[in-house]
Structures are given as C-alpha cells and as structure tokens.
mmCIF file of the C-alpha atoms, coordinates in Angstrom:
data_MODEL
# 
_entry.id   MODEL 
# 
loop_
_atom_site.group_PDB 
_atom_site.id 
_atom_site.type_symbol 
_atom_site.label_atom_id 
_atom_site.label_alt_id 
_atom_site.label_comp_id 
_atom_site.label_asym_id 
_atom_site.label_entity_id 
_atom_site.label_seq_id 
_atom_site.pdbx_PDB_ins_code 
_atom_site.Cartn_x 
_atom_site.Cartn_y 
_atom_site.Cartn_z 
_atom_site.occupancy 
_atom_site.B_iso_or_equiv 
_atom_site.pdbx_formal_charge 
_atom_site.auth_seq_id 
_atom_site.auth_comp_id 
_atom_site.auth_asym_id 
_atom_site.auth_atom_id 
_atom_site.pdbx_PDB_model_num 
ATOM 1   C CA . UNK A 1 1   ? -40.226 3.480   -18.881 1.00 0.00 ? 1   UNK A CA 1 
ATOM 2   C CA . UNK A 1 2   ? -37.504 4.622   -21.459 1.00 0.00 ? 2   UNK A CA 1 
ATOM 3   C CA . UNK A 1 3   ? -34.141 5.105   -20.146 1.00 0.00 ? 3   UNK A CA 1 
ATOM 4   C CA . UNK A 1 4   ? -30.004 5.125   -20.503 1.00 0.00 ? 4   UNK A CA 1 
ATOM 5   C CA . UNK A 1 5   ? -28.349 2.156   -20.480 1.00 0.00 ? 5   UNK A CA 1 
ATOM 6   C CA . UNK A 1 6   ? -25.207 2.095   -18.291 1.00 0.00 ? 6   UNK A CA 1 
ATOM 7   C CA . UNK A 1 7   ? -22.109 2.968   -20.783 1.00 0.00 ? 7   UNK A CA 1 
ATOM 8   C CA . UNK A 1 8   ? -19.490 1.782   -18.088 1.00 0.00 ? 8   UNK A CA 1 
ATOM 9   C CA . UNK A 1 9   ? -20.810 -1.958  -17.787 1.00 0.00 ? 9   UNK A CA 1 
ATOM 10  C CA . UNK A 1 10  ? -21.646 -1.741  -21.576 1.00 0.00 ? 10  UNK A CA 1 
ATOM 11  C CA . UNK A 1 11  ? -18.252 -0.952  -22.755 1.00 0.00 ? 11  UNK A CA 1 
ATOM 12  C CA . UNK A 1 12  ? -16.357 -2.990  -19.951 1.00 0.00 ? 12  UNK A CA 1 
ATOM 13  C CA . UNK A 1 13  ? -18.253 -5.754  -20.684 1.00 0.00 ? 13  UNK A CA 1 
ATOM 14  C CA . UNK A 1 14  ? -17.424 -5.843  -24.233 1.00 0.00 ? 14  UNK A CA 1 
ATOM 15  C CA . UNK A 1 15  ? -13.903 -5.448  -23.752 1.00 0.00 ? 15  UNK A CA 1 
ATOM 16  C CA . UNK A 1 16  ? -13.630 -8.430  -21.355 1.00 0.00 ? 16  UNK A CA 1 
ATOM 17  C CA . UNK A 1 17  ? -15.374 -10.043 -24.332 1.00 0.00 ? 17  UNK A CA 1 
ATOM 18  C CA . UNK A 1 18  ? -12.978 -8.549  -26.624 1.00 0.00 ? 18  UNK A CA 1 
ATOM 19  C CA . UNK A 1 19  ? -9.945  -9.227  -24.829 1.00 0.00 ? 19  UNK A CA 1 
ATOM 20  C CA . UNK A 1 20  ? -10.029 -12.365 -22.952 1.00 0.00 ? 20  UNK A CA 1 
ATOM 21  C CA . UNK A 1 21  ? -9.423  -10.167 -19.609 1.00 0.00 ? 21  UNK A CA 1 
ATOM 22  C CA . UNK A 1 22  ? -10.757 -9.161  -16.359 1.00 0.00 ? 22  UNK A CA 1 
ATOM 23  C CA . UNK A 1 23  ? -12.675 -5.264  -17.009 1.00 0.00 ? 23  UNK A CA 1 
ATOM 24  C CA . UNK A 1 24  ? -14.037 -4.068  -13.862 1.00 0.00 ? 24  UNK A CA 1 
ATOM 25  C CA . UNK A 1 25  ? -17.159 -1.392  -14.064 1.00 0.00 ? 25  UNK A CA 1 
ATOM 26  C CA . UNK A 1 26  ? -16.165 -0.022  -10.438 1.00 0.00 ? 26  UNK A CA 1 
ATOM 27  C CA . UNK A 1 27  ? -13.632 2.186   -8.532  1.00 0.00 ? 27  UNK A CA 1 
ATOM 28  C CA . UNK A 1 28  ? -11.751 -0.979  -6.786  1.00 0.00 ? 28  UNK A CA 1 
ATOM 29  C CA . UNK A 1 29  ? -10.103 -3.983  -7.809  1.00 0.00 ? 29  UNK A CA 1 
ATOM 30  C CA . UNK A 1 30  ? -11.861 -6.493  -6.591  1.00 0.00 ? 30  UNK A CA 1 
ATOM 31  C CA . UNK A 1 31  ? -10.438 -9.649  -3.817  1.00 0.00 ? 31  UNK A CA 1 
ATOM 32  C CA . UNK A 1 32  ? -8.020  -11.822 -5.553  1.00 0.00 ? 32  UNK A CA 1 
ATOM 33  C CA . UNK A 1 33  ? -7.142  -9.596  -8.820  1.00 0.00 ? 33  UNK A CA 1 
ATOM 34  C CA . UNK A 1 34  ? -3.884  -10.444 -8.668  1.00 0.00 ? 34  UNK A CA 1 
ATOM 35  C CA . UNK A 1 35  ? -4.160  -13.868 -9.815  1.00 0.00 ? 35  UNK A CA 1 
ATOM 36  C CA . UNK A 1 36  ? -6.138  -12.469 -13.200 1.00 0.00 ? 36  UNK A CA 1 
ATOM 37  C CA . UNK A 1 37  ? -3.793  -9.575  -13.880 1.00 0.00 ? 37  UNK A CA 1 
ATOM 38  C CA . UNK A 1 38  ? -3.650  -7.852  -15.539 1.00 0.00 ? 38  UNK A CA 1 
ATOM 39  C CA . UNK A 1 39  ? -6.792  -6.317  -15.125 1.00 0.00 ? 39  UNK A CA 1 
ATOM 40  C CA . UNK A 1 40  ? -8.078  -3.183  -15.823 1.00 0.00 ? 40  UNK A CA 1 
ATOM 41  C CA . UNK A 1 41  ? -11.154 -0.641  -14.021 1.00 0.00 ? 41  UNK A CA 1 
ATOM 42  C CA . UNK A 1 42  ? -13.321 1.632   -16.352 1.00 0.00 ? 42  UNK A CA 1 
ATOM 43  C CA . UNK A 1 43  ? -14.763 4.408   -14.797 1.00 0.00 ? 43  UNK A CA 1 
ATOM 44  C CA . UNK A 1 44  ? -16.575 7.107   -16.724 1.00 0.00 ? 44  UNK A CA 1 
ATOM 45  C CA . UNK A 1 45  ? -15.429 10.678  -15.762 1.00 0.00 ? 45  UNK A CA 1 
ATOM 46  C CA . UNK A 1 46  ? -16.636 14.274  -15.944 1.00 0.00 ? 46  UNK A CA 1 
ATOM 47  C CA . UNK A 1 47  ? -17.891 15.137  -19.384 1.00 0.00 ? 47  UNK A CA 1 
ATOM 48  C CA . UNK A 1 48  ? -20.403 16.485  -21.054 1.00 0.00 ? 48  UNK A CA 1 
ATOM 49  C CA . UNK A 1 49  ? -23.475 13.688  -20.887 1.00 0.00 ? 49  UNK A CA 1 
ATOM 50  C CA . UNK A 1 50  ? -26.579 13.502  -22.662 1.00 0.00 ? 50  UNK A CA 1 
ATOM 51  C CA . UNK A 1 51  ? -26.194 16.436  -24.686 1.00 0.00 ? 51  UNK A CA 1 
ATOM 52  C CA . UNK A 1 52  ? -29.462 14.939  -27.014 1.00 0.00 ? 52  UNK A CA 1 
ATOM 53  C CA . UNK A 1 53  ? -31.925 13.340  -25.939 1.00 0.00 ? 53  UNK A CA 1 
ATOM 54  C CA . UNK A 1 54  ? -30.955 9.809   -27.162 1.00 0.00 ? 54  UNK A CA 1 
ATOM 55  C CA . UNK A 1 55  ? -27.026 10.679  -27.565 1.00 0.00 ? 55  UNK A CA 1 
ATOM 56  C CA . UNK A 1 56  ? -24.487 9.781   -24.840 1.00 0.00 ? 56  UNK A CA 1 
ATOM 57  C CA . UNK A 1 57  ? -21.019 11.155  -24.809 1.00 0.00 ? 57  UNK A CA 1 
ATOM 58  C CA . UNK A 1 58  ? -18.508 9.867   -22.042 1.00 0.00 ? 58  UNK A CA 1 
ATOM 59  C CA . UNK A 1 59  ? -15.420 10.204  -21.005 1.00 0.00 ? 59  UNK A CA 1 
ATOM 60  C CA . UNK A 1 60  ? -13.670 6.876   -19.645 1.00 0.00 ? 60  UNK A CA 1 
ATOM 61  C CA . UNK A 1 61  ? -10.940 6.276   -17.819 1.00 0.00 ? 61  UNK A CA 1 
ATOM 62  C CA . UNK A 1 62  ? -9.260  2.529   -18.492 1.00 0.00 ? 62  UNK A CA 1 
ATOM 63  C CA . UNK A 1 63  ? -6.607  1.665   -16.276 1.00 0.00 ? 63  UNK A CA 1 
ATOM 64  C CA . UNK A 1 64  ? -4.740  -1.411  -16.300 1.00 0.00 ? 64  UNK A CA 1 
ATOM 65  C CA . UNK A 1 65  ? -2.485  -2.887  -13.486 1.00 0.00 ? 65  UNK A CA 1 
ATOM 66  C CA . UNK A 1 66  ? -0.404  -5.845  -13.256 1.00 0.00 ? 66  UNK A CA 1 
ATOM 67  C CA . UNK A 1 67  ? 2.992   -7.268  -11.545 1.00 0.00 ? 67  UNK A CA 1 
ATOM 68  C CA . UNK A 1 68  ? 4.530   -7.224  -15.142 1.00 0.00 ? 68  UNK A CA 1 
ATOM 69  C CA . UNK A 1 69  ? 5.396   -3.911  -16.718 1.00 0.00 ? 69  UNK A CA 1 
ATOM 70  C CA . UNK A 1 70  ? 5.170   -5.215  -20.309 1.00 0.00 ? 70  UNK A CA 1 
ATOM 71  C CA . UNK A 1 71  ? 2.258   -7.078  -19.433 1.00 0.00 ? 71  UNK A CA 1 
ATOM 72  C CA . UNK A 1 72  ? 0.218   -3.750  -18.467 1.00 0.00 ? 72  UNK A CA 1 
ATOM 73  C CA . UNK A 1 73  ? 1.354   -1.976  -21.390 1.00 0.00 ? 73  UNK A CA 1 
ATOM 74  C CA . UNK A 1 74  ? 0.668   -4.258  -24.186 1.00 0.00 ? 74  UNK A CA 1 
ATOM 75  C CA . UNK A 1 75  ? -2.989  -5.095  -22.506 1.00 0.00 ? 75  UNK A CA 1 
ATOM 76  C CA . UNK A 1 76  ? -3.308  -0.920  -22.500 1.00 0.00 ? 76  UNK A CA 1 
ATOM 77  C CA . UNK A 1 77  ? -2.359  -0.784  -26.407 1.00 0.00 ? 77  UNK A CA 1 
ATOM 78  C CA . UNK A 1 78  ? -4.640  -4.202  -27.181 1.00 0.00 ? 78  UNK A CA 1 
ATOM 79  C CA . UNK A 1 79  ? -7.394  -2.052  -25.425 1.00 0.00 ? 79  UNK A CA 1 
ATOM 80  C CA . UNK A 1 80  ? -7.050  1.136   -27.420 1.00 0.00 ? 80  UNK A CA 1 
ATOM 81  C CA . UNK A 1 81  ? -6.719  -0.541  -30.552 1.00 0.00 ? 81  UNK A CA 1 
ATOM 82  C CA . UNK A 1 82  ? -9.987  -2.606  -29.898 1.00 0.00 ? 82  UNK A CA 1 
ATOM 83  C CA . UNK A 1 83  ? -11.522 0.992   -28.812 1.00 0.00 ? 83  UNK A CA 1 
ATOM 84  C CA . UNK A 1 84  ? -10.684 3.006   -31.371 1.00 0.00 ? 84  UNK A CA 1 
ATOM 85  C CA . UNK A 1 85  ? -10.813 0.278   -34.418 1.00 0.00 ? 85  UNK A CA 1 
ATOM 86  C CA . UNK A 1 86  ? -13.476 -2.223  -33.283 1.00 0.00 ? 86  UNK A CA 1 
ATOM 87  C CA . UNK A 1 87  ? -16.047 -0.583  -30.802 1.00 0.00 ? 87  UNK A CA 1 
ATOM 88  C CA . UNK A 1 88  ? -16.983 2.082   -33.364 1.00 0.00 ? 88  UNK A CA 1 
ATOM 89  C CA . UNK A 1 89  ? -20.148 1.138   -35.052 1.00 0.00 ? 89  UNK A CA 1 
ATOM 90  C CA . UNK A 1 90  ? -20.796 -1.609  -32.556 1.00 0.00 ? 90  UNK A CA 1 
ATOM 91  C CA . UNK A 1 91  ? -24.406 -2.721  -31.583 1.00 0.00 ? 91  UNK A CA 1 
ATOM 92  C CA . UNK A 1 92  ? -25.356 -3.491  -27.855 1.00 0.00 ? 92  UNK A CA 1 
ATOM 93  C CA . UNK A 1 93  ? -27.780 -6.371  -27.988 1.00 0.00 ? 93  UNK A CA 1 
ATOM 94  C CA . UNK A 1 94  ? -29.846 -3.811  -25.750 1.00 0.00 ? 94  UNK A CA 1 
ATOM 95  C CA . UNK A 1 95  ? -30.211 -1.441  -29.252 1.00 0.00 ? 95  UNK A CA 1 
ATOM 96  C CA . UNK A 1 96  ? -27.943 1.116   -28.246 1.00 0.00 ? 96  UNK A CA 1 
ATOM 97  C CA . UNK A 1 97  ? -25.101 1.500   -30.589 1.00 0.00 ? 97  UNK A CA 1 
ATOM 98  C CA . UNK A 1 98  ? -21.699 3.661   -30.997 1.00 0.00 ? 98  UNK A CA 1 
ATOM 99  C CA . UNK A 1 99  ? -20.971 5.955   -33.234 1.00 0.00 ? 99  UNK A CA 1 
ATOM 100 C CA . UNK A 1 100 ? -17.606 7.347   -32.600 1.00 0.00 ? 100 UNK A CA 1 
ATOM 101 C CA . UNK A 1 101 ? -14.615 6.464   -29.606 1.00 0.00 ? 101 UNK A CA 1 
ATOM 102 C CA . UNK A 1 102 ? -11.814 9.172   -29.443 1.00 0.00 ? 102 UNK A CA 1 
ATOM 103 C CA . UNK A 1 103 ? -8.653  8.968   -27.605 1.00 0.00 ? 103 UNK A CA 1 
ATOM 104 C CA . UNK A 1 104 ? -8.434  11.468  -24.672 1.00 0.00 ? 104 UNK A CA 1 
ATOM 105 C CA . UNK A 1 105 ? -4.964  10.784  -23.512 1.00 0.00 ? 105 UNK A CA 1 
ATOM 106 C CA . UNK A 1 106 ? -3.045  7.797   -24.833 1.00 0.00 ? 106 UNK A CA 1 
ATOM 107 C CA . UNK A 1 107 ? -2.257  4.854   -22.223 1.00 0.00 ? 107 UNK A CA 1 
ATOM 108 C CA . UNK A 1 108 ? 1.049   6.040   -20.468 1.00 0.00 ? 108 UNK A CA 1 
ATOM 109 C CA . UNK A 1 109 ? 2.730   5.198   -17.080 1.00 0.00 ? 109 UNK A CA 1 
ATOM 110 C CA . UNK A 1 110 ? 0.956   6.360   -13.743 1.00 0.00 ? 110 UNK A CA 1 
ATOM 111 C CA . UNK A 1 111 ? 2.164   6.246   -10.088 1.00 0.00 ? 111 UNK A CA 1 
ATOM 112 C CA . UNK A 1 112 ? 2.384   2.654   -8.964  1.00 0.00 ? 112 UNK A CA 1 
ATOM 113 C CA . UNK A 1 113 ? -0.953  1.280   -7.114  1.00 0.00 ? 113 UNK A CA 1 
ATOM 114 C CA . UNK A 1 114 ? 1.506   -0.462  -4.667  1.00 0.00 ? 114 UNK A CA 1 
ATOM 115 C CA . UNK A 1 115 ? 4.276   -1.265  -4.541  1.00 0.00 ? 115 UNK A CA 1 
ATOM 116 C CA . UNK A 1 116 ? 5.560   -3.582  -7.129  1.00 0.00 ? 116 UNK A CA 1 
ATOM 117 C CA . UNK A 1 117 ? 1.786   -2.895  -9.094  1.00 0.00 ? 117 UNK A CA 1 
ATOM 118 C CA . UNK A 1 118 ? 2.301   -1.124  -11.936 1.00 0.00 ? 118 UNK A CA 1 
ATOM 119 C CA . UNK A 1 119 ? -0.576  1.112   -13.281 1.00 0.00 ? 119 UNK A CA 1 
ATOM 120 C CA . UNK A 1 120 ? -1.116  2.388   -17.244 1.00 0.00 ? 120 UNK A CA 1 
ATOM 121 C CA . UNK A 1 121 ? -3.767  5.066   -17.040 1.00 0.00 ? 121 UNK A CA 1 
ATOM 122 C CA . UNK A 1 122 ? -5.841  6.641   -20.293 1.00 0.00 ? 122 UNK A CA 1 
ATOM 123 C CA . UNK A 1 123 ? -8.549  8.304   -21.412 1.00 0.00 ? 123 UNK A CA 1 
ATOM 124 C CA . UNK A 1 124 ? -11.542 7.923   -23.867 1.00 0.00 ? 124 UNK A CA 1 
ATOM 125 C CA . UNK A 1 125 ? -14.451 9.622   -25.234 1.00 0.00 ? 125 UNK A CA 1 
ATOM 126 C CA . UNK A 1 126 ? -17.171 7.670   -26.374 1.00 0.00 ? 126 UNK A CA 1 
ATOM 127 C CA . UNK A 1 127 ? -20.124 8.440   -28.379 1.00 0.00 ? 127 UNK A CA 1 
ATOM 128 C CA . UNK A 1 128 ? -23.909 6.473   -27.784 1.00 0.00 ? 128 UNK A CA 1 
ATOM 129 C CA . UNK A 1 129 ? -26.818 7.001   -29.347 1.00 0.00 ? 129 UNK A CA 1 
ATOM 130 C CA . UNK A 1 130 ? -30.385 5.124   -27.899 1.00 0.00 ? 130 UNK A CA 1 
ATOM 131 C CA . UNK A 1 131 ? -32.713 4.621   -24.753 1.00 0.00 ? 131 UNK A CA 1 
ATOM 132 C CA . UNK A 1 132 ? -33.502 1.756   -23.206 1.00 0.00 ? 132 UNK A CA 1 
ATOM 133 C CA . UNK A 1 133 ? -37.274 0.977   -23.239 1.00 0.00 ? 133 UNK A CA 1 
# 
C-alpha cells in the first residue's frame, strides 16, 4: 500500500545527522535534555499539504533551547543554513526527495521555556515530492 512518508522524522532526522545534535520529532523535550542542549523540536504546522498527489509542502517549526544564549542562536543559524543550502535536492534513502526549503520566519528570540531556558523559534516551508510503497 502506497503512502506519505513522515516529513517531521525525515527532516529531524537528517538534521541530527547534519548537525551533530539532539532534533526531536515531537511536541516535548524529552527527560534529561538538558544535559544534550541545546536541542531543538520540529513540529510541522498548518499549511497547505498534499496539494499533488505525490508532492508534500510543510510548514515546520524548529525551535532550539538551551542554558546558553549564544549557544541557541548559533545552533538556530547552523540549522537554517543546513536547511536552506544543504537539504534542497536531498534524497531520503526511502525515495522521497526535496525540491525546495523556504524560510518562513527567520530564527529570532521567543519567550523563555523556563526560567533560565532560552528558546529561538522559526519557521520553514518545505517542499517533497514521492510515496512510500
């Protein structure tokens, strides 16, 4: 039975890959993060879906949290650049491939997760093309 692979653990997975660092596919950080920060949740938002049969547009949220401010923010800009310069024209080993990553919103400061945890939220769109068979 044909169907869509799951964008959120496909792209998170490749940017722990990527990065070296802790992407969660889920809308918690999970036991101990603290000792991994920072770490970063990708969630895919509201947006228009599979507007083609095999094509996939999503809009993803990445947010990053840590103890150290500078930390979070350079992990937020290592993330975008790998999104916007290196996920483009990428190949799942599962045959589903990208064809285009925008920027929604640029990483920038959000409220604090707790105190002391400092959050840098953005937005991207990304475009997939395939079906899993």
């Amino acid at each position: 039975m044909a169907t869509y692979a799951d964008p959120e653990l496909l792209v998170s997975r490749w940017l722990e890959e990527r990065l070296g660092r802790k992407v969660w596919a889920d809308n918690r950080l999970q036991g101990d993060w603290w000792t991994m920060a920072p770490v970063a949740l990708l969630t895919r938002g509201f947006g228009e879906g599979d507007t083609q049969l095999t094509l996939d547009a999503g809009t993803y949220d990445l947010d990053w949290y840590g103890k150290n401010a500078d930390h979070v923010r350079e992990w937020a800009e290592k993330a975008r650049g790998a999104l916007r310069f290196e996920l483009p024209l990428h190949t799942f080993e599962n045959g589903i491939f990208v064809t285009g990553v925008q920027t929604i919103s640029a990483p920038s400061w959000a409220p604090e997760f707790e105190r002391g945890v400092y959050r840098r939220t953005a937005a991207y769109r990304v475009i997939m093309h395939g079906i899993v068979a």
